[in-house]
Predicted model as a PDB file, atoms N, CA, C, CB and O in Angstrom, pLDDT in the B-factor column:
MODEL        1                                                                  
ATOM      1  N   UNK A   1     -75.617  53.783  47.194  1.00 52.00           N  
ATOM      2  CA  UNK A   1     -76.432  53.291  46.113  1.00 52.00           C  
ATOM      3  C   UNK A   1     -77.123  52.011  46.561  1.00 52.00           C  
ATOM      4  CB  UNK A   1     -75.587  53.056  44.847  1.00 52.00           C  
ATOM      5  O   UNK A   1     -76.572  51.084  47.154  1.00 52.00           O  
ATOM      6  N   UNK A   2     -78.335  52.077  46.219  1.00 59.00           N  
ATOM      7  CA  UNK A   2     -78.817  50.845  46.655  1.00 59.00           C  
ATOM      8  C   UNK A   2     -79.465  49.818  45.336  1.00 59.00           C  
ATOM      9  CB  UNK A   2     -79.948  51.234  47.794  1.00 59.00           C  
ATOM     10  O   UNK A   2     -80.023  50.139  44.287  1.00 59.00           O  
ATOM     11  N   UNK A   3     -79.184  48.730  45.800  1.00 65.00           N  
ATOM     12  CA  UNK A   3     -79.459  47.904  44.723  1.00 65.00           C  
ATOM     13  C   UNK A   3     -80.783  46.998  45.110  1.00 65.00           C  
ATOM     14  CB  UNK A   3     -78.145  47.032  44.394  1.00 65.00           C  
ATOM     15  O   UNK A   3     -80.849  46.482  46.226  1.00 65.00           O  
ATOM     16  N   UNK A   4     -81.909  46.816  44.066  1.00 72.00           N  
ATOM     17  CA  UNK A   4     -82.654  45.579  44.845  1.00 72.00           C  
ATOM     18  C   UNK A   4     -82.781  45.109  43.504  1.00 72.00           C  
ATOM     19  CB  UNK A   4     -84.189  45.772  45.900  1.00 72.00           C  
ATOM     20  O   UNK A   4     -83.245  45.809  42.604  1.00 72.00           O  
ATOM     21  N   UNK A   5     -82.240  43.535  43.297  1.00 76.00           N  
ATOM     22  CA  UNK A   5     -83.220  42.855  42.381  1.00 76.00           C  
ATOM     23  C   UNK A   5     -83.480  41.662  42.362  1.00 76.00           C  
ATOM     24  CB  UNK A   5     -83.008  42.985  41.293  1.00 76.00           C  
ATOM     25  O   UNK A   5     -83.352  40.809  41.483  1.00 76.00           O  
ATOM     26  N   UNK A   6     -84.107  41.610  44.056  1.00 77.00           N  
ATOM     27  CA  UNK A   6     -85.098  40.298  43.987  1.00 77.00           C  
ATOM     28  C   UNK A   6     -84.411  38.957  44.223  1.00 77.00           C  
ATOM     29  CB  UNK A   6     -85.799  40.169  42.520  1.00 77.00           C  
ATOM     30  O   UNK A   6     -85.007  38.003  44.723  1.00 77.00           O  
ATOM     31  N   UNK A   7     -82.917  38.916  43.780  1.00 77.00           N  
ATOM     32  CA  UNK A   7     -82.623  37.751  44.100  1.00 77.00           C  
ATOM     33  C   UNK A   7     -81.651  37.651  45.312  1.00 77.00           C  
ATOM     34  CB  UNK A   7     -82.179  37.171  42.985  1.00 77.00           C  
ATOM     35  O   UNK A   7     -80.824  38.445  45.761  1.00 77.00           O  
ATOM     36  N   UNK A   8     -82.121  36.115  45.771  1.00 74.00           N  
ATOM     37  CA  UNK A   8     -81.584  36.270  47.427  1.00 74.00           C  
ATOM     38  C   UNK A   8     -80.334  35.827  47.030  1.00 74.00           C  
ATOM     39  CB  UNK A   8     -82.347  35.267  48.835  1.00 74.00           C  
ATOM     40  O   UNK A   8     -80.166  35.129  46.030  1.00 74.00           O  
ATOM     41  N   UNK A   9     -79.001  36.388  48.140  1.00 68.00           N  
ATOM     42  CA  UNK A   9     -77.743  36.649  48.311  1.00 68.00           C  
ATOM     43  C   UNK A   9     -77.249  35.220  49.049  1.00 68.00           C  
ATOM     44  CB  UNK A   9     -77.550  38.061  49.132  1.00 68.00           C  
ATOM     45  O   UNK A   9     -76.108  34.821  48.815  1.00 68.00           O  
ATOM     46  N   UNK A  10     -77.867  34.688  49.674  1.00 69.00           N  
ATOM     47  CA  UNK A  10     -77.808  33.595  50.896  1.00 69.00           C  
ATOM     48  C   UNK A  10     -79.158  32.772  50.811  1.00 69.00           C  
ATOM     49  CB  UNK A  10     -77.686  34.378  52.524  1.00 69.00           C  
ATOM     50  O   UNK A  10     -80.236  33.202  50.403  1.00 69.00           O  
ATOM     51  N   UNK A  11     -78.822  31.242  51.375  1.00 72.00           N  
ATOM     52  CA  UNK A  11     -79.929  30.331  51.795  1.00 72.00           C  
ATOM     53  C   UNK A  11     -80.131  31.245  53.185  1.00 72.00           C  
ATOM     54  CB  UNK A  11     -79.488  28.472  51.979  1.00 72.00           C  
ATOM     55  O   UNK A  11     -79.448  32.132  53.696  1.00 72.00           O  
ATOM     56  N   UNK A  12     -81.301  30.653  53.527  1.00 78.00           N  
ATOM     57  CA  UNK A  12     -81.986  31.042  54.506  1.00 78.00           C  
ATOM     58  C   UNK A  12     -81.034  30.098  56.109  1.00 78.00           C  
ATOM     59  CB  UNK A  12     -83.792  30.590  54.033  1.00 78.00           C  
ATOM     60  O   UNK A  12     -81.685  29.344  56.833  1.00 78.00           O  
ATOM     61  N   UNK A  13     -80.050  30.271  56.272  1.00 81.00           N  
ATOM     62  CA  UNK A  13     -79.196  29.972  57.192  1.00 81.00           C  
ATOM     63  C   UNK A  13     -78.998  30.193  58.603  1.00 81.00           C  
ATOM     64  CB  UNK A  13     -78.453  30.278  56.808  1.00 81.00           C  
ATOM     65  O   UNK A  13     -78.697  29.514  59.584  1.00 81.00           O  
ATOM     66  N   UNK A  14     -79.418  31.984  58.213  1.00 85.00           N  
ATOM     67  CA  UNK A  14     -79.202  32.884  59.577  1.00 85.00           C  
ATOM     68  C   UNK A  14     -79.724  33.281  59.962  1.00 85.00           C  
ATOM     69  CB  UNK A  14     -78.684  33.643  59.821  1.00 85.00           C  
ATOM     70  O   UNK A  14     -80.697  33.671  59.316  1.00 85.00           O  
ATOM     71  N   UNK A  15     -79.647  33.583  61.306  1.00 89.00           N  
ATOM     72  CA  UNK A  15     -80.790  34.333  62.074  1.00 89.00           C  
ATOM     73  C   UNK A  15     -81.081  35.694  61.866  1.00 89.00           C  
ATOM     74  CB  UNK A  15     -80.581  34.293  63.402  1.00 89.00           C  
ATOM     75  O   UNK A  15     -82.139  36.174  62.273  1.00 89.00           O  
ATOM     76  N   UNK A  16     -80.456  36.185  61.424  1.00 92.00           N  
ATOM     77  CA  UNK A  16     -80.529  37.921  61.584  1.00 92.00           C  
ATOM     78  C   UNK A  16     -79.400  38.278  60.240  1.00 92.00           C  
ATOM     79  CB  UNK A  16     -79.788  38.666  63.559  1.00 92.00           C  
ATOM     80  O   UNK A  16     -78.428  37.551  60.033  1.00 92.00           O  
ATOM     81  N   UNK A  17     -79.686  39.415  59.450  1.00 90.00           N  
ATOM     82  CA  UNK A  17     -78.953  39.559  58.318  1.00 90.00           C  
ATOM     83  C   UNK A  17     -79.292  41.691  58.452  1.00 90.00           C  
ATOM     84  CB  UNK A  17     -79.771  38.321  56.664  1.00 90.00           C  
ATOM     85  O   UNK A  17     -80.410  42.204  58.502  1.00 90.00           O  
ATOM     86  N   UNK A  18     -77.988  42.429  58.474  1.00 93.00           N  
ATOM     87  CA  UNK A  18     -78.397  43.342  58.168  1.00 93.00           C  
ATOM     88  C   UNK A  18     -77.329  44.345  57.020  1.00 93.00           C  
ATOM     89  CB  UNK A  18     -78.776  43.783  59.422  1.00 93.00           C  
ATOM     90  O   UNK A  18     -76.119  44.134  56.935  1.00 93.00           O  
ATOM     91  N   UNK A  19     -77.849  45.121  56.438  1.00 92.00           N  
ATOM     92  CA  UNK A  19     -77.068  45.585  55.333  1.00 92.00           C  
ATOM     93  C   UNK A  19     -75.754  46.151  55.958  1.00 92.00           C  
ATOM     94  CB  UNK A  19     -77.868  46.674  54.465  1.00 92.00           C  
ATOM     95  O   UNK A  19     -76.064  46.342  57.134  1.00 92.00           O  
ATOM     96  N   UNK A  20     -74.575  46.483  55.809  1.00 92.00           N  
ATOM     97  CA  UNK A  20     -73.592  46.936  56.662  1.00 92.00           C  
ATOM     98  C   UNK A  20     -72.810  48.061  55.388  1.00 92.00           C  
ATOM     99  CB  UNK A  20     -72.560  45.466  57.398  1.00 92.00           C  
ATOM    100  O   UNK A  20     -72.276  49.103  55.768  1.00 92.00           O  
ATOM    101  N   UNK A  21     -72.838  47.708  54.015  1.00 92.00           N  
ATOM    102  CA  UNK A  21     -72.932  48.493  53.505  1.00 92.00           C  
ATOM    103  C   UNK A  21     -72.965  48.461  52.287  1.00 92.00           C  
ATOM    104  CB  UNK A  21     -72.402  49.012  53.857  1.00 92.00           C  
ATOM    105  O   UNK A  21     -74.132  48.072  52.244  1.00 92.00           O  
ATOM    106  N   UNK A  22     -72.537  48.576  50.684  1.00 89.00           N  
ATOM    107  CA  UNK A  22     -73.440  49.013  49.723  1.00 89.00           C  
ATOM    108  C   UNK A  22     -73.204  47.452  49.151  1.00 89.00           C  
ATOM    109  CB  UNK A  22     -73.060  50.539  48.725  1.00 89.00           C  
ATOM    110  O   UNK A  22     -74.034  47.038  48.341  1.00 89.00           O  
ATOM    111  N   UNK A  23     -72.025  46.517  49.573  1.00 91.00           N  
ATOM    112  CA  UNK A  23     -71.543  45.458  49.471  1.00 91.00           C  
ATOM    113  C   UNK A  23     -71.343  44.088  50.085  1.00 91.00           C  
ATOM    114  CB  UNK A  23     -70.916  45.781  49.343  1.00 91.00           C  
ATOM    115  O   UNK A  23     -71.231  42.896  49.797  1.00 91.00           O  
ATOM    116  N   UNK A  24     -71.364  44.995  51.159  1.00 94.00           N  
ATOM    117  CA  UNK A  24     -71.629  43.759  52.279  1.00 94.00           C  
ATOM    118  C   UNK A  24     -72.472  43.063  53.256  1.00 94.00           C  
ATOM    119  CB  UNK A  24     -71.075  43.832  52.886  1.00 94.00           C  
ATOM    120  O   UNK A  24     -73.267  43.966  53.517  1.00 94.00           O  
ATOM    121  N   UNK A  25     -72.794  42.163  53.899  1.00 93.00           N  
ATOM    122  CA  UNK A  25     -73.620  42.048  54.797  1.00 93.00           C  
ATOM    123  C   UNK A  25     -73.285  41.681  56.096  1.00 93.00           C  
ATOM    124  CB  UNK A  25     -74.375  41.381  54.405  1.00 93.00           C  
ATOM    125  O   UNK A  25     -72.261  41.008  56.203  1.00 93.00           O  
ATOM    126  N   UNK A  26     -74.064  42.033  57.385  1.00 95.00           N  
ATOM    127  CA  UNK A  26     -73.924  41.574  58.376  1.00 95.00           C  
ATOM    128  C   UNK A  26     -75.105  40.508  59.104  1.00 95.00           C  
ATOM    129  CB  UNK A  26     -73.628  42.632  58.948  1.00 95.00           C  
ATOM    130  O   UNK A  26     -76.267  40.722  59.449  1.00 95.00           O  
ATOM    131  N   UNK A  27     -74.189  39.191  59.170  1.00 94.00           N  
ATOM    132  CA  UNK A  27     -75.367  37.771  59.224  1.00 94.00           C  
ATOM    133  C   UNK A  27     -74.928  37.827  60.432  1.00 94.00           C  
ATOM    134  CB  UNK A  27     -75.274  36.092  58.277  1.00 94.00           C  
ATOM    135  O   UNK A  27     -73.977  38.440  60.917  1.00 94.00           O  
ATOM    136  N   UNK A  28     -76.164  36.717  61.152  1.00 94.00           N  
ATOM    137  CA  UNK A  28     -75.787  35.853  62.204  1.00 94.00           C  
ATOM    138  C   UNK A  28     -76.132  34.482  62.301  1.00 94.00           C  
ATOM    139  CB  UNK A  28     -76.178  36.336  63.224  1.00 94.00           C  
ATOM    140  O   UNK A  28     -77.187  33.856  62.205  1.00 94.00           O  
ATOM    141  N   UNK A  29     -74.920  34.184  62.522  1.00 90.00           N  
ATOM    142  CA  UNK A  29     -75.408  32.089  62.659  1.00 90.00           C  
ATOM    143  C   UNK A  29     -76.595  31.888  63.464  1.00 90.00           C  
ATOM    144  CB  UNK A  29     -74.076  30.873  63.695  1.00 90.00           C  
ATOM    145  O   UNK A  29     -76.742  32.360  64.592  1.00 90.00           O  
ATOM    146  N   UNK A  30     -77.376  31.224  62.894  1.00 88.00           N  
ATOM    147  CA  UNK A  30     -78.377  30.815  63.741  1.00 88.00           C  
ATOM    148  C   UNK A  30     -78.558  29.635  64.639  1.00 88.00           C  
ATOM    149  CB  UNK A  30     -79.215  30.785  63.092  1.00 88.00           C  
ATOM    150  O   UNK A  30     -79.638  29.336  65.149  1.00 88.00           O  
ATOM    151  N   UNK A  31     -77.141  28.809  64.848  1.00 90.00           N  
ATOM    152  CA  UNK A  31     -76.648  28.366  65.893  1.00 90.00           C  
ATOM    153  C   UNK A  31     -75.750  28.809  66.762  1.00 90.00           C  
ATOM    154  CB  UNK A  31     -76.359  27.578  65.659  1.00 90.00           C  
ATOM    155  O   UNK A  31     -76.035  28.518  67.923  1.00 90.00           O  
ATOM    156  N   UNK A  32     -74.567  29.528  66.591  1.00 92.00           N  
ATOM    157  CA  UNK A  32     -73.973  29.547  67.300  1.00 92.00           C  
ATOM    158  C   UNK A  32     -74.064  31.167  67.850  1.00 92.00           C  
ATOM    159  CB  UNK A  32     -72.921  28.909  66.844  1.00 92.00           C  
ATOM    160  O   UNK A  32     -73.497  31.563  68.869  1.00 92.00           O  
ATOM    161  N   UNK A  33     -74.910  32.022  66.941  1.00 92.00           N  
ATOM    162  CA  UNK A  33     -75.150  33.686  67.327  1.00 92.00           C  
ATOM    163  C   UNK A  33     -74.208  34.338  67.266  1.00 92.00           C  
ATOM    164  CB  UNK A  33     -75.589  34.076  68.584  1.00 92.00           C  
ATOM    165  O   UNK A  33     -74.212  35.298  68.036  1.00 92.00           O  
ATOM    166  N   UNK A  34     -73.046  34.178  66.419  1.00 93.00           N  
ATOM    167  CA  UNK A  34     -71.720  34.739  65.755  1.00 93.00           C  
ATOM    168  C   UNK A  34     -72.094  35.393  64.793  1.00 93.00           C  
ATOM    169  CB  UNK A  34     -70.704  33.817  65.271  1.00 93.00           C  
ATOM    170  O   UNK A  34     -72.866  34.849  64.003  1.00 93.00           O  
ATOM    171  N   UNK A  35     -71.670  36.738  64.568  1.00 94.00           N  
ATOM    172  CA  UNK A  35     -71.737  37.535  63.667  1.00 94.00           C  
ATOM    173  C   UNK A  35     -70.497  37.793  62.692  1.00 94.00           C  
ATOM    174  CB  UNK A  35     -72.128  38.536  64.266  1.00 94.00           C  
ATOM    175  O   UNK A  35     -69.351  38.158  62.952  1.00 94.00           O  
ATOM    176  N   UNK A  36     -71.264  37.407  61.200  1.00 94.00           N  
ATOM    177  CA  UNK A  36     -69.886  37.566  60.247  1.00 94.00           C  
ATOM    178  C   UNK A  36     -70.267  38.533  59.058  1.00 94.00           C  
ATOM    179  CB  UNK A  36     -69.326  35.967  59.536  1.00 94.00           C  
ATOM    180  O   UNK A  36     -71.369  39.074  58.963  1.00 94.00           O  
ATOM    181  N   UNK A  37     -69.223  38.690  58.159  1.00 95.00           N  
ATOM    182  CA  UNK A  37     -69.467  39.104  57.547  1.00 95.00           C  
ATOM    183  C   UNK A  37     -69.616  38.493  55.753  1.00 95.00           C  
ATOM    184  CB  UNK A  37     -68.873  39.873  58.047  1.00 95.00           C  
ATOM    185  O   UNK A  37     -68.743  37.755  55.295  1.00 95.00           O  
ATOM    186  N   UNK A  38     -70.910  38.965  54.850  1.00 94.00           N  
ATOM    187  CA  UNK A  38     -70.882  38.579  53.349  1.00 94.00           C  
ATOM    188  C   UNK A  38     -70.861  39.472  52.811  1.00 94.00           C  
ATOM    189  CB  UNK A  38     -71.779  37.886  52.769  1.00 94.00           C  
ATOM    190  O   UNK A  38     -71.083  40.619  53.198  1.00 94.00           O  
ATOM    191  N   UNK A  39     -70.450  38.897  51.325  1.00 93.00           N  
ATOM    192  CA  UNK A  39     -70.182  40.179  50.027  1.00 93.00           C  
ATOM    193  C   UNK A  39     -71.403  39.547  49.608  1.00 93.00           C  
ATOM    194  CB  UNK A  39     -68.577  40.258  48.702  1.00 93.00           C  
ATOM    195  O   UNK A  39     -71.919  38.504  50.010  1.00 93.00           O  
ATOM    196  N   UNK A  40     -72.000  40.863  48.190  1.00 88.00           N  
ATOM    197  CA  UNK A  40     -73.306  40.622  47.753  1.00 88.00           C  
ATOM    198  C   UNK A  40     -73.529  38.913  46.776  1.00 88.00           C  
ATOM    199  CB  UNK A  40     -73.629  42.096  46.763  1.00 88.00           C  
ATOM    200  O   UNK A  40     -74.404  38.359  46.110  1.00 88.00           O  
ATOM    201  N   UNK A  41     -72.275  38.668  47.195  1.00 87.00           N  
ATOM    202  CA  UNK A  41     -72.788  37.065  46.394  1.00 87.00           C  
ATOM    203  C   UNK A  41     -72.813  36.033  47.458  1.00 87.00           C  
ATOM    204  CB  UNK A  41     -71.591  36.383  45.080  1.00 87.00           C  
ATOM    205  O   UNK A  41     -72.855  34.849  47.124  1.00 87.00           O  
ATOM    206  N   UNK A  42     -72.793  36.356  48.647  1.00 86.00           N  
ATOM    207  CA  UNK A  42     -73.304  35.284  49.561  1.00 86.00           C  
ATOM    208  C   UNK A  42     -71.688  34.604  50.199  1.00 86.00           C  
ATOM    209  CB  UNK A  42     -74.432  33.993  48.524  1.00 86.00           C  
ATOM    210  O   UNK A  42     -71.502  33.620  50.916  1.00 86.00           O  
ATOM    211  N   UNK A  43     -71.002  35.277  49.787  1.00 92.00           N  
ATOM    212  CA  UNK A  43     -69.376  34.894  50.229  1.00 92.00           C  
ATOM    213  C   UNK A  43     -68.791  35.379  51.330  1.00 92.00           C  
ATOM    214  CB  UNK A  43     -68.399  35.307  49.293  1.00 92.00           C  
ATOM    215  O   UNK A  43     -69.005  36.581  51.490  1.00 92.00           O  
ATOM    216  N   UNK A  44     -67.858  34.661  52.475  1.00 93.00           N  
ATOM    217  CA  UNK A  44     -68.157  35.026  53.253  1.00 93.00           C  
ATOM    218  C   UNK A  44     -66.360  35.846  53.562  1.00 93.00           C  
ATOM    219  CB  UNK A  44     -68.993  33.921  54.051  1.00 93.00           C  
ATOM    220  O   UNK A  44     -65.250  35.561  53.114  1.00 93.00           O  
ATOM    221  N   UNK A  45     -66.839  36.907  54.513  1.00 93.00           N  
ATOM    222  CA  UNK A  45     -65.562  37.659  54.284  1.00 93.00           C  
ATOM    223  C   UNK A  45     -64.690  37.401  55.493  1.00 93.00           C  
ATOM    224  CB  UNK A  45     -65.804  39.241  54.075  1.00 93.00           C  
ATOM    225  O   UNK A  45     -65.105  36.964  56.566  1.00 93.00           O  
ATOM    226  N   UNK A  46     -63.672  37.658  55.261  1.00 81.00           N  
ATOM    227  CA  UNK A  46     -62.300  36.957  56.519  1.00 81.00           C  
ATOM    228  C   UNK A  46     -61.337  37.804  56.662  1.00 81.00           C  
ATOM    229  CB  UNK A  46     -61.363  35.509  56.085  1.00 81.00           C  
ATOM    230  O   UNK A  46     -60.795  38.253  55.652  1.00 81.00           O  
ATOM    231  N   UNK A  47     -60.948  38.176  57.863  1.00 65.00           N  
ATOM    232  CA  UNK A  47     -59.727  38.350  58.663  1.00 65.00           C  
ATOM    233  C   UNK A  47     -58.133  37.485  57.643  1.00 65.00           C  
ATOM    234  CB  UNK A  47     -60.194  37.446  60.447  1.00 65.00           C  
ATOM    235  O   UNK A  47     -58.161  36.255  57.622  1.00 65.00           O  
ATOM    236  N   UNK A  48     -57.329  37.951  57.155  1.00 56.00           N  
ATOM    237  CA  UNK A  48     -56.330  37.630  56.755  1.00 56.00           C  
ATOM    238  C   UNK A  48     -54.565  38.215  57.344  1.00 56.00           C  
ATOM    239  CB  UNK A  48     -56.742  37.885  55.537  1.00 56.00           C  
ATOM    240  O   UNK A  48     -53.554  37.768  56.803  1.00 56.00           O  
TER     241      UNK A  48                                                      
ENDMDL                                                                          
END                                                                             
């Protein structure tokens, strides 16, 4: 399912952002070129 409505998920932070899936995102720091992962509210997800 895809959702669009217009409002951005994240400041403009990262270098590269791609959908990973209906919830999450796949960013990249735009310093250090580490790839992590966000939920659709801009939160960032972790290894526990």
């Amino acid at each position: 399912m895809k959702r669009s409505t217009g409002k951005p998920i994240t400041l403009a932070i990262y270098s590269d952002i791609e959908m990973f899936s209906d919830n999450l995102f796949k960013v990249q720091n735009e310093e250090t070129l580490d790839w992590h992962l966000i939920d659709t509210n801009g939160n960032p997800i972790t290894k526990e």
